[in-house]
N, C-alpha and C positions, 0 to 999 in steps of 0.2 A: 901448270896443271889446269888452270882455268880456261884456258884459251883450249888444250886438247880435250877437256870436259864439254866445254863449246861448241867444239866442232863436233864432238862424238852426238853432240844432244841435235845440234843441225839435222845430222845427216839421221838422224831414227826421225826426224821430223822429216825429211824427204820421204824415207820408207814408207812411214804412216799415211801421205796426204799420195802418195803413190796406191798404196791401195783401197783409202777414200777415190781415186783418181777410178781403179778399177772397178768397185762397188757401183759408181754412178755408172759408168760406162755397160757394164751387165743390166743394170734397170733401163737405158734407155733402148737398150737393144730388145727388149723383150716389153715395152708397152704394150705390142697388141699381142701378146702369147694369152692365148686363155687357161686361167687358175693358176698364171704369175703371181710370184708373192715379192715385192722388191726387198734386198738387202739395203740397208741404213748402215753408218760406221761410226760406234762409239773410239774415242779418244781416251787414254788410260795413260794415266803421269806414271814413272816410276822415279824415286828418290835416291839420290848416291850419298847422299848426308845434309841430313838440314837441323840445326843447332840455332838457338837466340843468336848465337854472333857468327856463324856461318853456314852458306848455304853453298853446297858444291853442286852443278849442273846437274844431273838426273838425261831421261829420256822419256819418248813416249811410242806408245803401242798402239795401232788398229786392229780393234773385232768387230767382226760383223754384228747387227744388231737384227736380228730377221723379223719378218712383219707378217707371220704365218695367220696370225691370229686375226689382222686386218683383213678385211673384206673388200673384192674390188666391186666395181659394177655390176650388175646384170644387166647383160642386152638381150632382146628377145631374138631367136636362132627361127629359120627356116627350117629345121631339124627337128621333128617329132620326137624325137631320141633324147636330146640333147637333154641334161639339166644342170641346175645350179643351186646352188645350198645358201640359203640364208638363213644364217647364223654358223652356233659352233660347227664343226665338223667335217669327216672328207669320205670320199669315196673308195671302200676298199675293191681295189685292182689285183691283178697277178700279170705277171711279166712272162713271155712267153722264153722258153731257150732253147726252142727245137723244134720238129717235126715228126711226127712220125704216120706216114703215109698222108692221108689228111689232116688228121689230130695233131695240134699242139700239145707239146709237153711244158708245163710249168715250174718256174723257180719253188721251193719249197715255202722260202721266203714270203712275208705278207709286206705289200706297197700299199699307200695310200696317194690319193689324186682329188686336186680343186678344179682339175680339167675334167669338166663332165659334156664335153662335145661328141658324146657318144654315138655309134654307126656299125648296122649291119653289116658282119663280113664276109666272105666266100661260103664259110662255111656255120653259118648263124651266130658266132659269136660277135656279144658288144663291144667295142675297141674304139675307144677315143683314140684323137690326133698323133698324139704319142707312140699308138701302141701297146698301151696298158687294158688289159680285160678286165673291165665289171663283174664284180663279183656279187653274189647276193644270197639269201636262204634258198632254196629249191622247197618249191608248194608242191602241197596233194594235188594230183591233176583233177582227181573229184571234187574237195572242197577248197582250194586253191587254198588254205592254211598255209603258213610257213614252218620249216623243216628248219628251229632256228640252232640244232644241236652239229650246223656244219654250214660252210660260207665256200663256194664254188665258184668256177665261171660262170656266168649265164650264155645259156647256147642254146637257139630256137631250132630244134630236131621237132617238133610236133609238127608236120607240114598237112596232115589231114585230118581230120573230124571224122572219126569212125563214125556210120547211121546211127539209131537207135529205133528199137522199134516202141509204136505209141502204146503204154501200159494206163494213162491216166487222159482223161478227156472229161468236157463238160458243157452246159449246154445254157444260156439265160434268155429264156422267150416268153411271150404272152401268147396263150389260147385265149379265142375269144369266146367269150360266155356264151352259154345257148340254153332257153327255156325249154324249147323243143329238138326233136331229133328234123333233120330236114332230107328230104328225096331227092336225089340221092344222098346219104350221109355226107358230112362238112368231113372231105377229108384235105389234109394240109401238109407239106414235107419240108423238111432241110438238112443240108449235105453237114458235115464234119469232115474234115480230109485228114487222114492219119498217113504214119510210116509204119510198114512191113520193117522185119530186120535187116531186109538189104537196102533200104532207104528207100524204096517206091511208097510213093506217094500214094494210098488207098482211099473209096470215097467209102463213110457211110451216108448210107440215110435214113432218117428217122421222121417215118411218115404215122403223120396223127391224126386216126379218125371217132368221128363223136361219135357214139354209139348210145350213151344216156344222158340224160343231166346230170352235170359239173361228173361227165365219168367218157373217155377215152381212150381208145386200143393204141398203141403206139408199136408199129411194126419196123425192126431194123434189119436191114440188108447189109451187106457188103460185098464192094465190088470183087468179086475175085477171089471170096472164103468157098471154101467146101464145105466147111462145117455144118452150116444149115441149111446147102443148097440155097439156090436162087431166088426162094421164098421169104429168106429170113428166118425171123421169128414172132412172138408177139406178148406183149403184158400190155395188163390194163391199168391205166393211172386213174384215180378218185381226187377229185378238189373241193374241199366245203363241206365233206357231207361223213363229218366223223365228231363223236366228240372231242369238242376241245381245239376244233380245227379251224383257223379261220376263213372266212369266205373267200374262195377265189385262189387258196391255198394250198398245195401240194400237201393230202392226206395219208395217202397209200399208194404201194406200187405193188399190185400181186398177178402171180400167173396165172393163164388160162389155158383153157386146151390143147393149146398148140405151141405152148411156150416149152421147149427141151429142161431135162434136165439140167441141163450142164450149164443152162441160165443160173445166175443164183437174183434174188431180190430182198430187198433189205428186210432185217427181223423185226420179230414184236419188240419196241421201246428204243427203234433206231432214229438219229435225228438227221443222219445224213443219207440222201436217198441216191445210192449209189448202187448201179444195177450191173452185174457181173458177168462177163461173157467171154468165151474164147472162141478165134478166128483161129483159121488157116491157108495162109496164101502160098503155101507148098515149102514153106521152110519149119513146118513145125506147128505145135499147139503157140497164138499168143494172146494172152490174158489182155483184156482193156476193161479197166473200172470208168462206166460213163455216170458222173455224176449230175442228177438232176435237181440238184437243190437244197434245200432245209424242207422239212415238215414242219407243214404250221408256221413257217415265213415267208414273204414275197423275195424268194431269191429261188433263183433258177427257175424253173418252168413254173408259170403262174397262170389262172385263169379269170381275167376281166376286163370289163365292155372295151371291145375293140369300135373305135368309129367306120375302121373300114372292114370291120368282120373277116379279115385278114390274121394269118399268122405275122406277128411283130418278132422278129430274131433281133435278138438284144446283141447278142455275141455270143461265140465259141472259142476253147483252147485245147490244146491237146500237151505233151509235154513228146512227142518223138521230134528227128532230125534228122533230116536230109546228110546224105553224106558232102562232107565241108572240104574246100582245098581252102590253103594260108591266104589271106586278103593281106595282111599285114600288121605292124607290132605298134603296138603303146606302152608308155608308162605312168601309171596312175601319181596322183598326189603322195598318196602312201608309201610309194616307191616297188610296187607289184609292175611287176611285166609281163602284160597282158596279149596274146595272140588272139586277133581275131578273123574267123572264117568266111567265106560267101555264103554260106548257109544262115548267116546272123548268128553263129554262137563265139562262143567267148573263152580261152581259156589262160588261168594265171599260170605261169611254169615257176615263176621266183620271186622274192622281195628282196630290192634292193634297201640293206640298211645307212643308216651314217654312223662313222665311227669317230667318237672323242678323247682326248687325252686332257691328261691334269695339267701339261706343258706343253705347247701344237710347237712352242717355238723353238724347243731343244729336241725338233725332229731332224732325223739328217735327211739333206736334201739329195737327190738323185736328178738324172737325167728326166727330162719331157714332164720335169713341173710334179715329179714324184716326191715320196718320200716314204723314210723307214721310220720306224719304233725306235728309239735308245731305251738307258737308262734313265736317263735325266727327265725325257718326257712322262714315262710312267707307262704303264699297260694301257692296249686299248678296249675303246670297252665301245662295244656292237650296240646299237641303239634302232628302236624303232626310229621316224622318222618324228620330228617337235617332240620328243619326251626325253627327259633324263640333261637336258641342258642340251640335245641333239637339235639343228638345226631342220626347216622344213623343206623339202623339195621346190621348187620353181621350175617346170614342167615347161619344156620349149624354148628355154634360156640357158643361156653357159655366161660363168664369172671371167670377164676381164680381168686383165691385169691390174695389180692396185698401185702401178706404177703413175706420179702424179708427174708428167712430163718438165712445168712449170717450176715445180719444187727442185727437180732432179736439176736443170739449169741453173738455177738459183746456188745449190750445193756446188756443182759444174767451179761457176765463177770462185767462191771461195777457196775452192780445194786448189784453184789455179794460184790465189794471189798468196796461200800459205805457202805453196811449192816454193812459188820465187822468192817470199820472203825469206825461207828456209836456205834456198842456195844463198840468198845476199849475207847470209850469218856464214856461211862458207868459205864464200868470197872476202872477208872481212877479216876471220880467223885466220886462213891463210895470209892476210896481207899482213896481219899481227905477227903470227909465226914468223915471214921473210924477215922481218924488221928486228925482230928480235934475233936472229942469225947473224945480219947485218954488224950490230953491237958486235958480237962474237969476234970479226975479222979484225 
């Protein structure tokens, strides 16, 4: 009984060191696979009787030991797209199983992925090496917020930047002081450039003449309104010369004769001196609030001693925008995926989250370095990026394999010399066996 206890325990020890044999073999093949996790192989005795005065042979088992939780490298990628998570966590993906016309149709199923070598497709979606789509919250395209009540592909469809037309502008310059009025009057201009609603680019001007002490007309044109005709319009600004106002400081902005209606200028006990007008460059009435300043602070149009008795233009803003075609994609630290235009705008479509489990290593693994949910891992649970035990982004990097080539060798050898020791208990039991047959004859 001992000797076919022997052999039985031999050969589950070939078994065993046979799929220790394949474990190494799967790790070294996939060293450079990016967000490889390597299998390791625990050894498991099993007992057929063991007593103080006898112990009968037994056998042993190999399971895989997975290293989901281990972290391989980062190497920094040529790939804008690309990232890599340092610390817990993975990247939740969808798996495509079809077509339809252009559109992919998705498994229902949720995958998670340490391969984050991500890459624009035909049809804007993110798709690492694999083949697994990035998935992430979809933002308010206004305030790029995350919509975190659902987790989608991410697919770049905004390929233009609708214009806007300029509703908000402002202006920060130095008049220079004047004692006297001078022949002809000190008059002085400077352009603003706005957008109409079809994104043409509009000039104002706002030409500034002295007319009193610390007191000037400020007459605005635009190119190409009808509204006030080719003349404009005009209000008079006051500096210094109010109670309570300091020198050289924007006091008042009020109308004069020739200032329209449909001007408005700021009220009695305003602090922000923001003068109200509407254009029309033949798509409509458009409102522009031109802001000039604080009353009673040195911000925005100011009056004092100039050396070169020059208008000094500090700077201008407006908030319109030219209409935008795609420049191309980023992804931010936080994991937003940010589109940006030739026109210099910007816009978030999604957050990409990390996703952690109470158990990463009782995940079942799938094809192209994926994996699913069990039971034994636990629920996953959607994380901004570094909060909640979620790991941070690494932007322009993707995780190696944590396959340790050196090590795998190392194992390589051992698994070799158990094998053969295994067969020579074979070899051995069998010679036992013939020999005892032998007696027999």
């Amino acid at each position: 009984m001992s000797i076919f206890g022997a052999l039985a325990t031999a050969i589950s020890g070939l078994t065993s060191q046979s799929k220790a044999l394949g474990n190494i073999s799967d790790n070294v093949a996939n060293s450079q696979t990016v967000g490889f996790k390597r299998v390791d192989t625990d050894f498991v005795s099993y007992v057929t009787r063991s007593t103080l005065i006898d112990n009968e042979p037994g056998s042993v088992t190999a399971r895989p030991a997975y290293s989901n939780a281990v972290q391989g490298p980062t190497e920094i990628s040529d790939n804008p797209l690309a990232m890599a998570i340092s610390g817990q966590g993975m990247f939740s993906v969808a798996r495509a199983i079809g077509i339809t016309g252009t559109t992919p149709t998705f498994d229902e199923r949720q995958f998670y992925t340490r391969a984050g070598d991500f890459s624009q497709d035909a049809n804007g979606y993110l798709v690492n090496s694999s083949g697994y789509f990035l998935q992430g919250w979809p933002s308010d395209p206004l305030t790029g917020l995350p919509d975190r009540t659902k987790i989608t592909p991410v697919q770049v469809s905004q390929q233009v930047y609708n214009p806007i037309a300029t509703s908000q502008a402002s202006i920060t310059a130095n008049l220079p002081s004047t004692s006297t009025i001078t022949t002809p009057p000190l008059s002085l201009s400077s352009p603003i450039q706005i957008y109409d609603a079809l994104g043409n680019q509009r000039l104002v001007t706002m030409t500034f003449t002295n007319t009193a002490a610390d007191t000037w007309t400020m007459n605005v044109t635009a190119a190409g309104d009808v509204t006030y005709g080719a003349g404009g319009f005009d209000v008079q600004l006051s500096f210094g010369n109010a109670a309570g106002v300091a020198p050289g400081t924007l006091g008042s902005i009020t109308t004069i004769g020739t200032t329209p209606a449909s001007v408005t200028v700021p009220g009695a006990g305003a602090t922000a001196s923001d003068l109200g007008m509407v254009f029309d460059f033949g798509q409509g009435p458009q409102n522009l609030n031109l802001n000039l300043g604080t009353f009673g602070q040195a911000l925005g149009l100011t009056q004092f001693a100039s050396s070169t008795g020059k208008f000094d233009l500090r700077g201008t803003s407006q908030n319109g925008v030219a209409l935008g075609s795609f420049s191309d994609l980023a992804i931010r630290a936080n994991g937003d995926v940010t589109v940006n235009y030739d026109n210099g705008q910007s816009r978030i479509i999604a957050r990409a989250p990390v996703v952690t489990f109470k158990n990463v290593d009782k995940l079942e693994r799938l094809d192209g370095q994926a994996f699913m949910r069990t039971v034994e891992s636990g629920e996953a649970t959607v994380n901004e990026t570094a909060t909640n035990g979620a790991g941070k982004l690494v932007n322009g990097s993707v995780e190696k394999s944590n396959v340790d080539i050196a090590s795998e060798f190392t194992k390589l050898i051992v698994a070799q010399r158990a094998y053969s020791a295994n067969t020579k208990v074979v070899t051995t039991s069998d010679q036992m066996l013939q020999e005892t047959i032998n007696m027999a004859r």
